[in-house]
C-alpha positions in Angstrom: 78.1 59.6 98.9 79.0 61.1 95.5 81.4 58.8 93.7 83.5 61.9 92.8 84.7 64.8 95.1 84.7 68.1 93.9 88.7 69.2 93.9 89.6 71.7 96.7 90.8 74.9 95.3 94.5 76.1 96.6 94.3 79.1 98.9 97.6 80.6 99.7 98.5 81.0 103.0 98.3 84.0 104.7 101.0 86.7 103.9 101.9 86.6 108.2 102.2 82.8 107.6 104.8 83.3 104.0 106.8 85.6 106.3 107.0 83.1 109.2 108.2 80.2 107.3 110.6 82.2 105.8 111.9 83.0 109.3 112.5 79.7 109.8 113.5 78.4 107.0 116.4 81.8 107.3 116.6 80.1 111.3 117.7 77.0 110.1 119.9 78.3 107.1 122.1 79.7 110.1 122.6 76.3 110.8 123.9 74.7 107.1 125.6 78.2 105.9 129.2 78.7 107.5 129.1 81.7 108.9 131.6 84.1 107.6 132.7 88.1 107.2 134.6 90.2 105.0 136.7 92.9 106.5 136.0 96.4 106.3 137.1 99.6 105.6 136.4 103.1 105.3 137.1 105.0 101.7 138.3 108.1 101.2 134.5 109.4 100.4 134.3 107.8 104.1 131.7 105.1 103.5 132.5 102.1 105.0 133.2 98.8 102.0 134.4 95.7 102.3 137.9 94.5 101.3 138.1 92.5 97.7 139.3 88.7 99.0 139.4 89.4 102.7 136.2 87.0 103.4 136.5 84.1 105.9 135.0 82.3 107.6 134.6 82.7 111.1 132.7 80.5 114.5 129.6 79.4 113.7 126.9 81.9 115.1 123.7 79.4 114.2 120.2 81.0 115.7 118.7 78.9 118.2 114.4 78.4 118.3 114.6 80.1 121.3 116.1 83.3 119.8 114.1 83.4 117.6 111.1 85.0 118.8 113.3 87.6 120.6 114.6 88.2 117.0 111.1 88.6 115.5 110.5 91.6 118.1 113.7 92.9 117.4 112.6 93.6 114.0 109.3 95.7 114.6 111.7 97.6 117.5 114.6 98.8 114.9 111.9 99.8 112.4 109.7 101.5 114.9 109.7 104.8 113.1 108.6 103.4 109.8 105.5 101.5 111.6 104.8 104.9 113.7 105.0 106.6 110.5 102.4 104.0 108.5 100.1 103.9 111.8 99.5 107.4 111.8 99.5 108.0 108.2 96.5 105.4 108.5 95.1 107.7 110.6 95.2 110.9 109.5 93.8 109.3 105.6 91.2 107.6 107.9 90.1 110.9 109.1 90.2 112.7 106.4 88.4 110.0 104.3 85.5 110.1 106.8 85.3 113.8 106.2 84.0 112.8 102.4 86.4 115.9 101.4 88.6 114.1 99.3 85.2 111.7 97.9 84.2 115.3 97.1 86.7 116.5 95.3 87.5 113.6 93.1 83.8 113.4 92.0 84.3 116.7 90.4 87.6 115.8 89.2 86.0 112.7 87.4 83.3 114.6 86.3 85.6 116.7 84.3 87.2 114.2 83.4 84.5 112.0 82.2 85.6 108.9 80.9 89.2 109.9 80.9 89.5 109.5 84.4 92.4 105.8 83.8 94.9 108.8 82.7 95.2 109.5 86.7 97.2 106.4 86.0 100.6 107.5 83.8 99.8 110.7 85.0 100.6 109.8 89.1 103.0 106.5 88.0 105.4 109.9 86.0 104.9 111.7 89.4 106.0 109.0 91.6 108.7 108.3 89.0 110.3 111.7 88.8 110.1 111.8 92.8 111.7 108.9 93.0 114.8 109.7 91.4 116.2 111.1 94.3 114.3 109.7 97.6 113.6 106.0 98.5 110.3 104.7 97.5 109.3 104.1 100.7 108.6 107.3 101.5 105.5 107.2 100.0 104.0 104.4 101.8 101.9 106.8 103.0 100.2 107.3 99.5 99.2 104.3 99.3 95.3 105.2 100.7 95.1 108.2 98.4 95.7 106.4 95.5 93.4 103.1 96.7 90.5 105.8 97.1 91.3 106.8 93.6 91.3 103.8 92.0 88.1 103.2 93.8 86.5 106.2 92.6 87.4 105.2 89.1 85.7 102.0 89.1 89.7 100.2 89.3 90.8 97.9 92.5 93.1 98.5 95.1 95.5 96.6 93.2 96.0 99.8 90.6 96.3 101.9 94.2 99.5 100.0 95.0 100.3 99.8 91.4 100.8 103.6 90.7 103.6 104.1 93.6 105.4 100.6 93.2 105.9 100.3 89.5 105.9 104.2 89.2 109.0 104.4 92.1 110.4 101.5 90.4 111.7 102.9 87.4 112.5 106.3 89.0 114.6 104.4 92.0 115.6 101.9 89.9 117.1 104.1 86.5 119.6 105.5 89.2 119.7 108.8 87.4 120.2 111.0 90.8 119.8 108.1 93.3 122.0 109.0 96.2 121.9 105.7 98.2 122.7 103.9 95.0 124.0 105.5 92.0 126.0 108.7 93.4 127.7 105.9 96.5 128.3 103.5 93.9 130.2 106.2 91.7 131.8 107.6 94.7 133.3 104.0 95.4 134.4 103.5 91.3 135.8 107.0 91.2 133.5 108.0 88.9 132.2 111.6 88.0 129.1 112.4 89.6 126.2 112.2 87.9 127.8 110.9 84.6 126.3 108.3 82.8 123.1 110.0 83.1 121.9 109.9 79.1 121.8 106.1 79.4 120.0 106.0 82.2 117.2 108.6 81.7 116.6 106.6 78.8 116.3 103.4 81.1 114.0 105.5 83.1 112.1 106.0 79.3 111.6 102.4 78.3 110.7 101.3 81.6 107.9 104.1 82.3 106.7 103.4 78.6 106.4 99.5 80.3 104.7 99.8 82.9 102.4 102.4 82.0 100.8 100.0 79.3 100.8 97.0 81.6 98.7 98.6 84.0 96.5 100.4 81.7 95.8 97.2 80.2 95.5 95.9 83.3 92.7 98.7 84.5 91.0 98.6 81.3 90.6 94.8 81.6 88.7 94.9 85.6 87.0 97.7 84.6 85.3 96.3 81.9 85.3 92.7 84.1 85.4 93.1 88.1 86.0 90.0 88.7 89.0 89.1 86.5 90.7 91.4 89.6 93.0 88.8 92.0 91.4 91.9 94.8 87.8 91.6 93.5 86.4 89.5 96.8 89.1 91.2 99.2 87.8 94.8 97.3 83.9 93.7 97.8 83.9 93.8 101.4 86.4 97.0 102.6 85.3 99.4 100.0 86.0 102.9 101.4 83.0 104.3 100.0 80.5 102.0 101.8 78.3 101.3 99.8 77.9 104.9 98.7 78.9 106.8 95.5 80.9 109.9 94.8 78.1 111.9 94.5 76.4 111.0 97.2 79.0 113.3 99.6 77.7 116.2 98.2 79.3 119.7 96.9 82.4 121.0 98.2 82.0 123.0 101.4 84.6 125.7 103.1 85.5 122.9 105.5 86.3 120.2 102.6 88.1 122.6 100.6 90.3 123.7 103.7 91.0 119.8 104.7 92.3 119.2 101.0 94.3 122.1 101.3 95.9 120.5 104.6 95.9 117.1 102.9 98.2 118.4 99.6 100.4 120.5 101.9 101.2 117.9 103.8 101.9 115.6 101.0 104.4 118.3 99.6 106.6 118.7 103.1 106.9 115.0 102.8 108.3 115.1 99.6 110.6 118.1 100.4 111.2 117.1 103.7 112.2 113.6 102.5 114.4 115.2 99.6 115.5 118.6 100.8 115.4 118.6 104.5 116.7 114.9 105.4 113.6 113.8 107.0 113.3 110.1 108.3 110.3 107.8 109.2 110.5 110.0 112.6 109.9 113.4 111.3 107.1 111.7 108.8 105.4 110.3 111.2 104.7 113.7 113.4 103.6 115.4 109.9 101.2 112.3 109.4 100.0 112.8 113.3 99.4 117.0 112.8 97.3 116.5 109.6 94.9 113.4 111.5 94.4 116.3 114.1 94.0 119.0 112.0 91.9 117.6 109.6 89.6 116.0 112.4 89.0 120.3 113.7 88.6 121.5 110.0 85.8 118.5 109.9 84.0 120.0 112.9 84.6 116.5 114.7 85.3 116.8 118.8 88.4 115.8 120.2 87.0 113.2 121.4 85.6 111.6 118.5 89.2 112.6 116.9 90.5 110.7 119.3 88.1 107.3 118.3 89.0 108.0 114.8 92.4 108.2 114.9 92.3 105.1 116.8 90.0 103.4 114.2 92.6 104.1 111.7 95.5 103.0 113.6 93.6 99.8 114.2 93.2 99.0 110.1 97.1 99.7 109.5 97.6 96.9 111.7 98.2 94.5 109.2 100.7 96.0 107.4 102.7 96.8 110.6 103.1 93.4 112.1 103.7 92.6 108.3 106.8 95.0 107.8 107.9 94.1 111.6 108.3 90.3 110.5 109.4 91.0 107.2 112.4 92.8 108.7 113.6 90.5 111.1 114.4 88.0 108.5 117.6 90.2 107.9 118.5 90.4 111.5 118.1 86.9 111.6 120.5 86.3 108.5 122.9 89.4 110.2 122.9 87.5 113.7 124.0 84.3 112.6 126.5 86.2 109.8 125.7 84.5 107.0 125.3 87.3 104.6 128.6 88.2 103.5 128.8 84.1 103.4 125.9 84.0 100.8 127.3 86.9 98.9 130.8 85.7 98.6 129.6 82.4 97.5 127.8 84.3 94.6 130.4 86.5 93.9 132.6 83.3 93.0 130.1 82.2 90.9 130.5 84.8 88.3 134.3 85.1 88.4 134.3 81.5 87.4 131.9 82.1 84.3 132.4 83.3 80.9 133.7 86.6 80.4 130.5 87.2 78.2 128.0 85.4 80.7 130.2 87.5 83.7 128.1 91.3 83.3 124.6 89.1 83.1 125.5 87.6 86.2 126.5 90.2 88.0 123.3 91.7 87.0 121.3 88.5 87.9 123.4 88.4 91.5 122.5 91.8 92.5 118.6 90.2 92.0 119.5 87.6 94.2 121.7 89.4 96.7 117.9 91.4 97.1 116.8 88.3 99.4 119.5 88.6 101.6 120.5 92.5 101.8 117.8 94.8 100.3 119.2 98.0 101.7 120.5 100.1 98.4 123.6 101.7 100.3 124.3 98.3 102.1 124.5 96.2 99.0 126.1 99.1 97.2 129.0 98.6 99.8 129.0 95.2 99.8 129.2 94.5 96.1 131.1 97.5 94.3 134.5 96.3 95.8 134.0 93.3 94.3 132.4 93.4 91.2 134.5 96.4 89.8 137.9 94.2 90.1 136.0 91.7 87.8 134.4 94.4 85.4 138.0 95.4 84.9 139.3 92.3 84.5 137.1 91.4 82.0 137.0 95.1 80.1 133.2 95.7 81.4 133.6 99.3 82.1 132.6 100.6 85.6 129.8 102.9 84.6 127.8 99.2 83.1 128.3 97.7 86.6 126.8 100.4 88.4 123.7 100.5 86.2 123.5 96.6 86.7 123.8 97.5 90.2 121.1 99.6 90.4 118.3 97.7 87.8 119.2 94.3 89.8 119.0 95.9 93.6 116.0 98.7 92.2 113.7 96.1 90.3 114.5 93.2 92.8 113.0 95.2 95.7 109.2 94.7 94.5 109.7 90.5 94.2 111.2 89.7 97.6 108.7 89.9 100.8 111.8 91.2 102.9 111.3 94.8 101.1 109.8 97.3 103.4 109.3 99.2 100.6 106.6 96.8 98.7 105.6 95.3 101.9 104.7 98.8 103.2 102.8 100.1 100.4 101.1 96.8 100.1 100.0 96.8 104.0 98.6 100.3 103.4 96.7 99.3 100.3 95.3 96.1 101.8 97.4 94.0 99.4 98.3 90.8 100.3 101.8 89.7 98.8 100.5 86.7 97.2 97.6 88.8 95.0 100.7 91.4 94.1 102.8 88.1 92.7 100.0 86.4 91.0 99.4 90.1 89.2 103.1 90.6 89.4 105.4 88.0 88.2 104.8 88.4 84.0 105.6 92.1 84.4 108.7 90.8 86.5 110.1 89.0 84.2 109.8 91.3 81.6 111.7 93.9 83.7 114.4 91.2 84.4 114.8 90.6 80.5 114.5 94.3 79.6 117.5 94.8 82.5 119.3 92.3 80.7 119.6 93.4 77.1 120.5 97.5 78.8 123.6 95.7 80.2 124.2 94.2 76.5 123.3 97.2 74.7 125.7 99.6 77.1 128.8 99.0 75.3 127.1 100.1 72.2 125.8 103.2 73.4 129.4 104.0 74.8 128.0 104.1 78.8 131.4 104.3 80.1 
C-alpha cells in the first residue's frame, strides 16, 4: 500500500446538478425570507411599476418539497417556445452540417483567408453587437452551432463559438443605446427623451467591444498555439463536428451546397428582421428553424425519411441544453410562488438609501448585478427598480439619465454570470458549454466588466450624461 495517496482532482458537478441545488437552496429560502409585495400601478406610457414605499409584507407563501417538482415542470412548460425553438434550430444546423455545405464553404473562406482566419472573431462579436442593440440576445441562440463549426474550422474550441454571441450581445444589450426592453422603458418611466443620452453610451458600447475583442483574441491565440490550455479541450476531443475529417476533405462546392447556404443565410436574416422588425417570438423562430431542417434535408438530396432520422438526431443532441434552460427557469417561478422577490429587492433597495450619498450610484449599480439572481428579465427589473431608484438619484443630485445606464450595465453584464439567464444558458446548451467551463474562462473578464461599469457611473457626471 503506497504510504502516500495521490490527491483526487475536484470535478465540478454537473451543470443539471448546479441548477438543482440551486432549486433547493431557492425552496428553502421561501421558508427564512418573509414573503412580501409591492403594489402596482400602471403609468401613463401604460407599463405596469411598482409604487416607491408601498412594500409589505404579506402571509407567508413558503414552497413545500412536494411542489417542488411540479414547479420544475412548470418551468420547461412556460418556456416551451424557446426549447421548441433551440430543438429545432439543433436540427435544422444538424442537417445542414451533415450536408458538408457549410464545411465547404468555410474551407474556401479560410483558404482566402489564410492565416487571418481569428479576424472572424471581432468581425462576428461587431455583428452580434450592432444586432444586439435593439433585440434580446437570446435570439441568437440559435447561432450558437454556426459559430462552434467555425471556431472548429479555425483550429479554436467551442468555447470561442459561445464566446462570439455572448460577449459580442453583451456590450450591444448591455450599452442600452436603442434597447427597448431596457433603455427606451426605463426613459419612458423617468420622463426622459427618447433616445437621449446616446453619445455616452455608444461610447460604453466602444470601450467594451475594444474589451472583449482582445480578451478573446488572446484567448484564441493562446489554444491555438496550445490545445490543451482550452477548459473544452477533452469535452472538444470527443464531439468534434468534423469527425475526424478536415475541411477539405468535403470537397468543392456543388449546385446543391451552394443552394443550402443560400437557405441557411436567408434564414438567418428573417430571424434577425423578424426578431427586430416584425415582432417575432420563440414561436415564430422556431417554425423558421423547422422550414430550413426540411428544406435543407431536399436541397441535400436526403429522403424524407432519412430527413426525418436526422432531424430527430439533432433534436436528440440539443437535449442538454433544454432540460438545462427548463430548470434554470423554474428557479424564478420558484422565487415568484413563494413572493419573495419584491422581499429581496426591497431589502436591497434599503441598503443603498442608508449609504453614503457617494457610495449610493455604485450601489445601485452593484444592486442591479445582484437583483440579476433573482429577476433577470430586462423589462421586469426595469419596472421593479426605476420607481425606486430615481427618488434616491434625485435625492442625492445623481441625475436620471446615470441611473438608467447603471441600470442597464448592471441587469446587461449580470445576465452572462447567473445560471438563471436563458440567454447564457441557451447559447451555452447549443454550444455544448457547460456553465462551470464558461465561469472558470469567464470570471477575470467579469470582473473587469464590473470595474469598467463602475468608473462609467463615476465618470458620467463629467461627461455631462444627464
Amino acid at each position: 500500500m503506497e504510504a502516500t495517496k495521490k490527491k483526487r482532482k475536484f470535478k465540478a458537478p454537473h451543470s443539471l446538478v448546479l441548477l438543482m441545488s440551486m432549486v433547493l437552496f431557492v425552496a428553502l429560502l421561501t421558508w427564512i425570507v418573509p414573503a412580501g409585495q409591492f403594489e402596482r400601478v400602471k403609468n401613463e406610457a401604460g407599463k405596469t411599476v411598482i409604487i416607491p414605499g408601498s412594500f409589505k409584507v404579506i402571509e407567508s407563501h413558503a414552497i413545500s418539497p412536494l411542489q417542488v417538482p411540479a414547479l420544475v415542470v412548470d418551468g420547461f412548460i412556460d418556456n416551451g417556445a424557446l426549447l421548441m425553438m433551440i430543438m429545432f434550430s439543433g436540427a435544422a444546423f444538424h442537417i445542414v452540417t451533415k450536408s458538408g455545405a457549410f464545411q465547404s464553404a468555410v474551407s474556401k473562406a479560410v483558404a482566402k483567408m489564410k492565416d487571418k482566419g481569428i479576424w472572424f472573431i471581432p468581425i462576428l462579436m461587431l455583428l452580434f453587437g450592432a444586432l444586439s442593440t435593439t433585440i434580446g440576445v437570446n435570439t441568437f441562440i440559435a447561432f450558437a452551432p454556426l459559430t462552434v463549426l467555425i471556431s472548429f474550422s479555425l483550429g479554436l474550441d467551442s468555447m470561442v463559438g459561445a464566446a462570439v454571441i455572448i460577449l459580442g450581445g453583451a456590450v450591444g444589450f448591455s450599452s442600452g443605446m436603442f434597447q427597448p426592453s431596457t433603455t427606451l422603458l426605463s426613459q419612458g418611466i423617468a420622463g426622459l427623451e427618447l433616445y437621449s443620452g446616446l453619445d455616452y453610451r455608444f461610447l460604453i458600447f466602444v470601450v467594451y467591444m475594444i474589451i472583449n475583442i482582445i480578451f478573446l483574441m488572446r484567448y484564441a491565440k493562446r489554444i491555438k498555439a496550445k490545445p490543451e490550455l482550452s477548459p473544452m479541450y477533452e469535452l472538444d476531443k470527443g464531439r468534434n463536428v468534423f469527425e475526424g475529417k478536415t475541411l477539405d476533405s468535403f470537397g468543392e462546392m456543388t449546385v446543391r451546397k451552394t443552394l443550402i447556404i443560400i437557405v441557411l443565410f436567408a434564414t438567418m436574416i428573417l430571424v434577425v428582421v423578424g426578431g427586430s422588425q416584425w415582432k417575432w417570438g420563440m414561436r415564430e423562430l422556431a417554425a423558421a428553424f423547422l422550414v430550413l431542417g426540411i428544406v435543407a434535408g431536399l436541397l441535400a438530396g436526403s429522403k424524407l425519411s432519412d430527413i426525418a432520422k436526422d432531424f430527430t438526431e439533432g433534436v436528440r443532441k440539443m437535449m442538454g441544453a433544454v432540460m438545462i434552460i427548463g430548470i434554470a427557469r423554474s428557479i424564478g417561478n420558484i422565487m415568484e410562488e413563494g413572493m419573495i422577490i419584491d422581499t429581496i429587492i426591497n431589502s436591497m433597495t434599503g441598503v443603498i438609501a442608508s449609504l453614503p450619498k457617494p457610495m449610493q450610484g455604485l450601489s445601485m449599480l452593484t444592486t442591479n448585478y445582484l437583483i440579476n439572481l433573482v429577476l433577470t428579465s430586462g423589462s421586469g427589473q426595469a419596472a421593479v427598480v426605476m420607481p425606486v431608484f430615481l427618488p434616491i438619484a434625485d435625492a442625492i443630485g445623481m441625475s436620471r439619465q446615470t441611473v438608467i445606464t447603471a441600470f442597464c450595465m448592471g441587469d446587461g453584464f449580470g445576465n452572462y454570470v447567473v445560471p438563471t439567464s436563458s440567454a447564457l444558458m441557451g447559447i451555452l446548451g447549443a454550444a455544448n458549454v457547460p456553465y462551470e467551463k464558461w465561469m472558470s474562462f469567464f470570471w477575470r473578464l467579469f470582473l473587469i466588466w464590473y470595474l469598467v461599469s463602475c468608473a462609467f457611473v463615476l465618470f458620467a457626471p463629467v461627461w455631462g450624461h444627464v
